[in-house]
KOLBAKOL-609682 format. One record per residue: residue number from 1; x negated, y, z negated of N, C-alpha, C in turn. Coordinates in Angstrom, 1 decimal. Layout:
N
GUKOL   k    n_x    n_y    n_z   ca_x   ca_y   ca_z    c_x    c_y    c_z
GUKOL NUM      X      Y      Z      X      Y      Z      X      Y      Z
...
***
This chain:
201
GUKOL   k    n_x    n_y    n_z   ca_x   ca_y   ca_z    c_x    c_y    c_z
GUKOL   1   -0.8   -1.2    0.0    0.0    0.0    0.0   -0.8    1.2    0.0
GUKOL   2   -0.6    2.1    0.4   -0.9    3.6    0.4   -0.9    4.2   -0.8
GUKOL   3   -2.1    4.8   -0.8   -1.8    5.6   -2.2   -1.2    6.5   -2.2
GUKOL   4   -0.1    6.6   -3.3    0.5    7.9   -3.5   -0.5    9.4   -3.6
GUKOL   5    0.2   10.4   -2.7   -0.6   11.8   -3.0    0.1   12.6   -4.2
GUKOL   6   -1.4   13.4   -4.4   -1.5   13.4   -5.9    0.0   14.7   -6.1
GUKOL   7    0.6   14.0   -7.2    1.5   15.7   -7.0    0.8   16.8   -7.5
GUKOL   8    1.5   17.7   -7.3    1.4   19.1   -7.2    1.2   19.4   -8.2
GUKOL   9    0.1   20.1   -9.2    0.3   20.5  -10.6    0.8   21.8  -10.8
GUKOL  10    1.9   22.5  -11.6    2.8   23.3  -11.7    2.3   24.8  -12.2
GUKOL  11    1.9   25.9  -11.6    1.2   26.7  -11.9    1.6   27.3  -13.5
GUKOL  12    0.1   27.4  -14.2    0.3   28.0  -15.6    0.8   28.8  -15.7
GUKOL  13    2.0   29.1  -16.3    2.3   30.7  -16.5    2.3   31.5  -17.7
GUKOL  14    1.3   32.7  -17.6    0.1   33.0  -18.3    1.7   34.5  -19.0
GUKOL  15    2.1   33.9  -20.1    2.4   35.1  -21.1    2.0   36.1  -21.1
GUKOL  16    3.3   37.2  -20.5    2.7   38.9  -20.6    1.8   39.3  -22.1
GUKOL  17    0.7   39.7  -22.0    0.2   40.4  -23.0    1.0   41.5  -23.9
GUKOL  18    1.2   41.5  -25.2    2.0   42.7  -25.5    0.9   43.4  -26.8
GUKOL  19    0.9   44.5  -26.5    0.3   45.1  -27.0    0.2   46.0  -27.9
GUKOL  20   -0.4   45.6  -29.3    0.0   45.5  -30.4   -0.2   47.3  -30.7
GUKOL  21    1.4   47.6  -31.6    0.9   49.2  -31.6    0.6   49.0  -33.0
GUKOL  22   -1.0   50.2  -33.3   -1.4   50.3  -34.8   -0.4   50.5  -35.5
GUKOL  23   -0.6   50.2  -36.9    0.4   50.7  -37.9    0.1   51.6  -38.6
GUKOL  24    1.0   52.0  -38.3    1.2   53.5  -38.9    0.8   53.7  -40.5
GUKOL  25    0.0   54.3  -41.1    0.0   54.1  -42.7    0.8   55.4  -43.1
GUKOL  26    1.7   54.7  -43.8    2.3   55.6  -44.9    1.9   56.7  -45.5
GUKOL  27    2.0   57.9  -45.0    1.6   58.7  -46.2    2.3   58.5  -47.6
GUKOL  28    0.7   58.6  -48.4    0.8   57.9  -50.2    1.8   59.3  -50.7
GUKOL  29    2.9   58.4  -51.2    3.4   59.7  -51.9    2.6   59.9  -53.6
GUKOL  30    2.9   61.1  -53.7    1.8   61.5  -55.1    3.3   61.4  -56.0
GUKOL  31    2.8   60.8  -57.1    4.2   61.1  -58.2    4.6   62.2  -58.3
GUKOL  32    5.6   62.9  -58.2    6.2   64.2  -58.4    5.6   64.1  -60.5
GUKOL  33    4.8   65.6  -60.7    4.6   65.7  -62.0    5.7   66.5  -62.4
GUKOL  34    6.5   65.9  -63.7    7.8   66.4  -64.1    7.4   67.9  -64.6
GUKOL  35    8.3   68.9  -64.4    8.0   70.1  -65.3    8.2   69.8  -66.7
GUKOL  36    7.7   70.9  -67.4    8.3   71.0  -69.0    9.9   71.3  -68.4
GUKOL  37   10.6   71.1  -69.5   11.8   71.5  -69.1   11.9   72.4  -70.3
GUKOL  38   12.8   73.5  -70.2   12.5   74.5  -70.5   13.5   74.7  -71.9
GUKOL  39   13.2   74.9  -73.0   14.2   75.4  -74.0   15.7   76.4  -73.6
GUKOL  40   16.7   75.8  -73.7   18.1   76.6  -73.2   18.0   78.0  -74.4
GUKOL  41   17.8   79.1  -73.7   17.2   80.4  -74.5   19.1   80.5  -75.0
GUKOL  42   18.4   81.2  -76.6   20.0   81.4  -77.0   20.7   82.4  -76.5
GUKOL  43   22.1   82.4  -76.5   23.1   82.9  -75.7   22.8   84.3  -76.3
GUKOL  44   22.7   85.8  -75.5   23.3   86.5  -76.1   24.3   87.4  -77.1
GUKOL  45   25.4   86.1  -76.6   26.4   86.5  -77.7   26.3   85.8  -79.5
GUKOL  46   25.1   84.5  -79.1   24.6   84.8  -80.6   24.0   85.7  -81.5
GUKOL  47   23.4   86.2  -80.9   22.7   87.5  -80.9   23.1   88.7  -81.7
GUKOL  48   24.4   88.8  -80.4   25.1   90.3  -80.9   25.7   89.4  -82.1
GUKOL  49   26.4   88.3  -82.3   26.8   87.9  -83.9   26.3   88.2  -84.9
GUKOL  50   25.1   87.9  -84.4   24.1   88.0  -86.0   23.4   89.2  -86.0
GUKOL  51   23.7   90.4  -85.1   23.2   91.4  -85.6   24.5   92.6  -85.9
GUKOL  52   25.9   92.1  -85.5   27.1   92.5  -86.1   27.3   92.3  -87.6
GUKOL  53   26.9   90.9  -87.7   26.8   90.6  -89.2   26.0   91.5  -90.8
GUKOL  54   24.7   91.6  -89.5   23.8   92.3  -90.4   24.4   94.1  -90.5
GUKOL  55   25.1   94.1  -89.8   25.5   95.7  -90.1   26.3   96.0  -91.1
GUKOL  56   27.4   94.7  -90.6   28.3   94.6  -92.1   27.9   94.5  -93.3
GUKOL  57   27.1   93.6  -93.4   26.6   93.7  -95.1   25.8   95.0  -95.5
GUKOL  58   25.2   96.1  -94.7   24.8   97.0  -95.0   25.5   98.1  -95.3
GUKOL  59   26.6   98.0  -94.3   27.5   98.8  -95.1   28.1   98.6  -96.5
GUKOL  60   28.5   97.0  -96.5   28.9   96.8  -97.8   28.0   97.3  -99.1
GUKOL  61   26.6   97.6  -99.0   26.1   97.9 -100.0   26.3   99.2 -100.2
GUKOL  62   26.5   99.4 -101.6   26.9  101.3 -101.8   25.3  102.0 -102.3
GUKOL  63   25.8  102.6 -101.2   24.7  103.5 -101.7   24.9  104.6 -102.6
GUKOL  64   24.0  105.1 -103.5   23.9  105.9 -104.8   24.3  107.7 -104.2
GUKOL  65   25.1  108.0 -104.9   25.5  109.3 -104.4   27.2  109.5 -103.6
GUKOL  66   27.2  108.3 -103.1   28.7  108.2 -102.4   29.5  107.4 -103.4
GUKOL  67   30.9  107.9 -103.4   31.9  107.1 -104.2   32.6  106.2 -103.8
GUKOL  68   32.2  105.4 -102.6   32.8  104.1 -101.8   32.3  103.0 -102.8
GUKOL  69   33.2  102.4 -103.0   33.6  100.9 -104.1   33.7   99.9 -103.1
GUKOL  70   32.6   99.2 -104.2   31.7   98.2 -103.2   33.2   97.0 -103.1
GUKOL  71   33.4   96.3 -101.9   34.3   95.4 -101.3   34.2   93.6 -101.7
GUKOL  72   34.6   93.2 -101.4   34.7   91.8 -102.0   33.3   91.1 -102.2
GUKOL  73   32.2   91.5 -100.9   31.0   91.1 -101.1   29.8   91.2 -102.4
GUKOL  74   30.5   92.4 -102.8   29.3   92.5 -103.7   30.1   93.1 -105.0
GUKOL  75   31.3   92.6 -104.8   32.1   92.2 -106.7   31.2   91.6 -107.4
GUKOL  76   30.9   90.4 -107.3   29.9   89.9 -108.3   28.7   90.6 -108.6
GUKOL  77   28.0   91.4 -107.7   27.0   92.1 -108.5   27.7   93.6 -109.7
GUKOL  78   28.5   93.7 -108.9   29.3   95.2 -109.7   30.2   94.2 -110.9
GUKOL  79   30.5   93.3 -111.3   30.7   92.2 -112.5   29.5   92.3 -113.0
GUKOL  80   28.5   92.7 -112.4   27.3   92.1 -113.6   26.7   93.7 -114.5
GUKOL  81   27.2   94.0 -116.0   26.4   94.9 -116.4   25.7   95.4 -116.2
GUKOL  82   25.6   96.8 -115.7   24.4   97.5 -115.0   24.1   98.7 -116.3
GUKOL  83   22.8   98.8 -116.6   22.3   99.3 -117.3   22.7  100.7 -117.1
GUKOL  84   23.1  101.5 -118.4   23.8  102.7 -118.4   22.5  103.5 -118.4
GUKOL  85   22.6  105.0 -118.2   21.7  106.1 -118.5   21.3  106.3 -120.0
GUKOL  86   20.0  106.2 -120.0   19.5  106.2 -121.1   19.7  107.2 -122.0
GUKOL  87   20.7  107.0 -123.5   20.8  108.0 -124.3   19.6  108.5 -125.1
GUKOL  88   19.8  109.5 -125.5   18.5  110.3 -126.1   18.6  109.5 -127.7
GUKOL  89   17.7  109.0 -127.8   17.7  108.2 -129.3   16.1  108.4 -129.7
GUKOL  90   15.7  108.1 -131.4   14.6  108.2 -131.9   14.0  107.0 -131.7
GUKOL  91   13.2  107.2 -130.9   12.0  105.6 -130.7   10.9  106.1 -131.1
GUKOL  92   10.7  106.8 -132.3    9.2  106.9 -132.8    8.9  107.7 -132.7
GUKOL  93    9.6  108.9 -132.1    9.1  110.6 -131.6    9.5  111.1 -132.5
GUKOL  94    9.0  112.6 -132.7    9.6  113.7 -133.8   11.0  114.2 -133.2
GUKOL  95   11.9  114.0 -133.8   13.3  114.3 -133.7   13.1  115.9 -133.3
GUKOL  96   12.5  116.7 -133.7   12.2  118.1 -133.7   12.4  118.1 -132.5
GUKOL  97   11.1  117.7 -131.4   11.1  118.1 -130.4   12.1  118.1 -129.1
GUKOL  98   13.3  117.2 -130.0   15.0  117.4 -129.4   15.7  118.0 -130.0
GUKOL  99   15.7  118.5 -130.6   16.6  119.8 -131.3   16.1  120.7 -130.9
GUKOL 100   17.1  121.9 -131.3   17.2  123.5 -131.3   16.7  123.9 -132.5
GUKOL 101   15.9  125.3 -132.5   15.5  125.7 -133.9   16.6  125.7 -134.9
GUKOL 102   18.2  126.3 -133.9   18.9  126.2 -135.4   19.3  125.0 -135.6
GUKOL 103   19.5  124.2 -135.1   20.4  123.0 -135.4   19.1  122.4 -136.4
GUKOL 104   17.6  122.2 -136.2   16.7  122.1 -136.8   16.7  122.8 -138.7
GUKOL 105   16.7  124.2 -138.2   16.9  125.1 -139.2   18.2  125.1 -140.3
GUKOL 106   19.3  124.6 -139.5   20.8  124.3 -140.2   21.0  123.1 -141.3
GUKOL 107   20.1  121.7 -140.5   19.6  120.9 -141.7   18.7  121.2 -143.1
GUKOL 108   17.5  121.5 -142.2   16.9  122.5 -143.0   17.4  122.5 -144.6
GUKOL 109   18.1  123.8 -144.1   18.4  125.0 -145.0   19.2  124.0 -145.5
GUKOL 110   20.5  122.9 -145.4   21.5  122.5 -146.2   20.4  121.5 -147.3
GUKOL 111   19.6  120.8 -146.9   18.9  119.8 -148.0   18.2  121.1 -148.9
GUKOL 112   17.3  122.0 -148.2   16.7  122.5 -149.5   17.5  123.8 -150.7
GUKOL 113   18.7  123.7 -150.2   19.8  124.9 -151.3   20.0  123.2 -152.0
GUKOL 114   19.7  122.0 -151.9   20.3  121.2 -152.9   18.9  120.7 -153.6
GUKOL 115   17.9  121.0 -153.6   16.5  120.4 -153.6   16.2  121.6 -154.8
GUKOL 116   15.8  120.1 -156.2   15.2  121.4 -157.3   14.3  120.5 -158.0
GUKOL 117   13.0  120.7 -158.0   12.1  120.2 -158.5   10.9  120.8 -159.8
GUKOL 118    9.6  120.5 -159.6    9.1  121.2 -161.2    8.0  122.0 -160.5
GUKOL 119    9.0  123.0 -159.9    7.6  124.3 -159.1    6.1  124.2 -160.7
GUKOL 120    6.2  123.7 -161.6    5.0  124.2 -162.3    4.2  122.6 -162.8
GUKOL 121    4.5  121.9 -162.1    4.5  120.6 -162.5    2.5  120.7 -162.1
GUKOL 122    2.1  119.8 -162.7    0.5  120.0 -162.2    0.0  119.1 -161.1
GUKOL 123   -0.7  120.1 -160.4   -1.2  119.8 -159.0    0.0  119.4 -157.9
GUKOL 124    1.4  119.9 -157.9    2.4  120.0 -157.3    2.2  120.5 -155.9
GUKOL 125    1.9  121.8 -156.3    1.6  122.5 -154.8    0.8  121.7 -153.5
GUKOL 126    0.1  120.6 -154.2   -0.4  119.9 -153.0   -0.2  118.7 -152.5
GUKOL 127    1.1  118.4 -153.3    1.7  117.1 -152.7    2.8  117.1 -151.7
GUKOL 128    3.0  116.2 -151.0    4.6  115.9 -150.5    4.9  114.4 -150.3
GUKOL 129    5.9  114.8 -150.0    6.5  113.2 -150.0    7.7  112.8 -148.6
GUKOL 130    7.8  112.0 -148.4    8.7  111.8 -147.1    9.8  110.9 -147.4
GUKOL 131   11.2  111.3 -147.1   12.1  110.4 -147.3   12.4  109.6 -146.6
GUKOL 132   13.0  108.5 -146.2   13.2  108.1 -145.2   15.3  108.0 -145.0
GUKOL 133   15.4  108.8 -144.1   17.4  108.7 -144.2   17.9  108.3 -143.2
GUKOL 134   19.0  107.6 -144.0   20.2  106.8 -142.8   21.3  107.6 -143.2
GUKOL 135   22.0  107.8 -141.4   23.1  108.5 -141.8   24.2  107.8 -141.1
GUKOL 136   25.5  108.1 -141.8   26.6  107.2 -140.6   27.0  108.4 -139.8
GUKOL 137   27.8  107.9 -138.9   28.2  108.8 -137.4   28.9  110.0 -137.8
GUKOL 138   29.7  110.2 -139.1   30.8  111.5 -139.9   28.9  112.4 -140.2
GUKOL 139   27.9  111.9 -140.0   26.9  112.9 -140.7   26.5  112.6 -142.4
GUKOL 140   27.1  111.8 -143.0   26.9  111.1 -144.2   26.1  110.7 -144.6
GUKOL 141   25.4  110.4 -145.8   24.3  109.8 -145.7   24.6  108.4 -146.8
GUKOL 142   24.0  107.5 -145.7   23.7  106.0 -146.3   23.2  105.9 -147.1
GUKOL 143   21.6  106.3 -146.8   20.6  105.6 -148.0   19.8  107.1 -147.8
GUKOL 144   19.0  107.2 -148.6   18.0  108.1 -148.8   16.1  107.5 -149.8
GUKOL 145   15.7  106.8 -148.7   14.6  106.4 -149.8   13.2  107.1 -149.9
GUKOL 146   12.1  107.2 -150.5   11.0  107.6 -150.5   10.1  107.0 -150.8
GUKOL 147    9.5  107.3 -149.6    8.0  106.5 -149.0    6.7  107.2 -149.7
GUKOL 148    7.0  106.3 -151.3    5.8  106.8 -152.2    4.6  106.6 -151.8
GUKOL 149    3.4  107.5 -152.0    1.9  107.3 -151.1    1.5  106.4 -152.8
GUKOL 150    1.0  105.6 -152.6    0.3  104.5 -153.7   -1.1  105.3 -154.4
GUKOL 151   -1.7  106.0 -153.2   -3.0  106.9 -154.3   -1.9  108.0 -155.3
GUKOL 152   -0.8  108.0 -155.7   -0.6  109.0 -157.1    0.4  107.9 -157.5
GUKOL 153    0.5  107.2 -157.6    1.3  105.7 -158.6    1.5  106.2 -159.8
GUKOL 154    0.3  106.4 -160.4    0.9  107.1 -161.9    0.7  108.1 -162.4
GUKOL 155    1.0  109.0 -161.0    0.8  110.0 -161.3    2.6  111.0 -161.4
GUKOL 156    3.1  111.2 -163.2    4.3  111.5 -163.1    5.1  112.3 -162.4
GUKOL 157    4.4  113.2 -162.3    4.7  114.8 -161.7    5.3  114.4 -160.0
GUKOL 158    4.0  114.0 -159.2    4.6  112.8 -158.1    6.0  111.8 -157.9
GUKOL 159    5.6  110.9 -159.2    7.0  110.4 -159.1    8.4  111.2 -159.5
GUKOL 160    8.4  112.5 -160.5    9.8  113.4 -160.2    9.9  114.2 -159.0
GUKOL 161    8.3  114.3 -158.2    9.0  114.8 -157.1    9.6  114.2 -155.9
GUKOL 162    8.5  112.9 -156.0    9.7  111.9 -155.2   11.3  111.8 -155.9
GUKOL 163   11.6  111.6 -156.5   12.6  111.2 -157.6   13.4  112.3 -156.7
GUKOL 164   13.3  113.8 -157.1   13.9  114.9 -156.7   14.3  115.2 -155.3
GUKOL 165   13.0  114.5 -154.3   13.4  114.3 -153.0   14.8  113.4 -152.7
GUKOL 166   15.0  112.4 -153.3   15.8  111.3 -152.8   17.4  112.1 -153.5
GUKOL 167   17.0  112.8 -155.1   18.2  113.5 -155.2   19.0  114.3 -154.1
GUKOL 168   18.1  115.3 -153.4   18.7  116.5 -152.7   19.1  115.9 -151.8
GUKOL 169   18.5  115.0 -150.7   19.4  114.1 -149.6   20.5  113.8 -149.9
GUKOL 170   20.8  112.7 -150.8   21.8  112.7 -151.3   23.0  113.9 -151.5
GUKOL 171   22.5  114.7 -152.3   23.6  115.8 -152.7   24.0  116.5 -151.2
GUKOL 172   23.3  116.7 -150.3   23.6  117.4 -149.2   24.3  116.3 -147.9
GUKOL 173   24.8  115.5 -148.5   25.5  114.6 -147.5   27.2  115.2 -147.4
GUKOL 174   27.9  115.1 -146.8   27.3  114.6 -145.2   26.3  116.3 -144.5
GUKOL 175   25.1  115.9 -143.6   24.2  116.3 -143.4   25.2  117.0 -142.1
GUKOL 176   24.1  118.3 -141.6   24.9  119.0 -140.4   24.9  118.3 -138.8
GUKOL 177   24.7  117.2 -139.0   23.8  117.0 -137.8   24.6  117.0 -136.5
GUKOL 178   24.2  117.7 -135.5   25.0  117.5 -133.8   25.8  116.1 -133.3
GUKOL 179   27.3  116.3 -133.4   27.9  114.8 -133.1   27.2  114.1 -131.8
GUKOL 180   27.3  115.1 -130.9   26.8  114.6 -129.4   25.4  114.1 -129.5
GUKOL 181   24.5  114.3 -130.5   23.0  114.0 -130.9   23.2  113.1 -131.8
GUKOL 182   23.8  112.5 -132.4   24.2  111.5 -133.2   22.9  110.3 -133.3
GUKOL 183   23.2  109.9 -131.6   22.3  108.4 -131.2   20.5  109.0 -131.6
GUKOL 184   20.2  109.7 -131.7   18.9  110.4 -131.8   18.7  110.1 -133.5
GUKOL 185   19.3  110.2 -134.3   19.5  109.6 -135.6   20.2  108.0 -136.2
GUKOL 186   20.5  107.6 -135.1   21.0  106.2 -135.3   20.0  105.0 -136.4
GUKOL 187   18.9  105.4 -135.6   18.1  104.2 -136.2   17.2  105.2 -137.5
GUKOL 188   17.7  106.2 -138.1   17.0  106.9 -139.2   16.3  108.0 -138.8
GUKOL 189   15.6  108.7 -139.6   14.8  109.6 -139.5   14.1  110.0 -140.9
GUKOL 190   12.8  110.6 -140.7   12.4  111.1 -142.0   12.2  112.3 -142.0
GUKOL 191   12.4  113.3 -143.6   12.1  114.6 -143.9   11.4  114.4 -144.7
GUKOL 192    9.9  115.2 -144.5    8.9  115.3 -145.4    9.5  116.8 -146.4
GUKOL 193    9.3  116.6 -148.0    9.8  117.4 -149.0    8.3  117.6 -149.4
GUKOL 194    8.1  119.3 -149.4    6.4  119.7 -149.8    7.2  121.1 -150.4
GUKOL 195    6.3  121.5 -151.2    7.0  123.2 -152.2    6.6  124.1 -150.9
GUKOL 196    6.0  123.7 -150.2    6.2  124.9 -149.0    7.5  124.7 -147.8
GUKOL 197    8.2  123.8 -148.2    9.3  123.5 -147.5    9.3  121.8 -147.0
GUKOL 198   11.2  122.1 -146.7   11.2  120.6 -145.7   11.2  121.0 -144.0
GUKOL 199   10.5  119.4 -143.7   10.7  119.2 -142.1   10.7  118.4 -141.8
GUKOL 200   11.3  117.6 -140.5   11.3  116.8 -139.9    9.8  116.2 -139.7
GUKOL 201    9.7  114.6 -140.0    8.4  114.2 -139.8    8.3  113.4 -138.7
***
């Protein structure tokens, strides 16, 4: 037999090339950096509140000189005892230098028309002695005592002139003294008794 001819081998068919597009790179996104976020600024209508407020309470406070009475706010401080004006009283000073010559002189004169002692007594002329007197508010006298000096103790003449001092206070009660000046004698007073006269000590 014949050999068979060779068949036909079937032409390759060569795949279109496709051609590869680069890839694109992403631009890198950067992290968005958060802001601070910002404190919500206060409203002005708090504002004008609290500076409405503050006006009110300033008025509420009374000031000195005006006769507006202070309002509900500040009752409790006007409830609380407020120290009154200081009355004229004896805290240790010579009473003299708050009196008048006569009102000075009117005392005076009423103790020594009652004051009788031993004008010849020995070494008299160079003593004196100080009483110490309480009077009540009519001008009366409480007590009348005398603040004997310890260097003449036994010396007699001293003790009748003390003696005689505490008499004449007495006898001249109630004393003349200024009702309105009263508090200036409240807490006592002393008159020194000497043969050249009495005075306030």
């Amino acid at each position: 037999p014949k050999p068979e001819p060779p068949k036909p081998v079937p032409p390759k068919v060569v795949p279109p090339k496709v051609e590869k597009k680069p890839v694109e790179k992403k631009a890198e996104t950067k992290p968005v950096e958060k802001k601070a976020e910002k404190k919500p600024e206060k409203k002005k209508d708090d504002f004008d509140s609290l500076l409405s407020a503050v006006n009110q309470l300033e008025k509420k406070v009374e000031k000195p000189g005006k006769g507006k009475q202070a309002d509900a706010a500040s009752a409790e401080e006007e409830a609380t005892p407020q120290p009154q004006a200081a009355r004229p009283t004896n805290q240790g000073g010579r009473i003299s230098n708050t009196l008048t010559m006569s009102e000075i002189d009117s005392i005076r004169y009423h103790v020594e028309q009652r004051w009788n002692y031993n004008q010849g007594g020995r070494g008299v002329e160079g003593m004196s002695v100080d009483v110490q007197v309480t009077i009540n508010p009519d001008g009366s006298v409480a007590r009348a005592k005398a603040l004997r000096d310890p260097a003449f103790a036994g010396d007699a003449v001293y003790k009748a002139l003390a003696d005689s001092a505490e008499r004449a206070v007495m006898r001249a009660s109630p004393l003349p003294v200024p009702r309105d000046k009263f508090d200036m004698f409240a807490d006592g007073f002393t008159l020194r008794f000497a043969p050249t006269g009495i005075n306030f000590n």
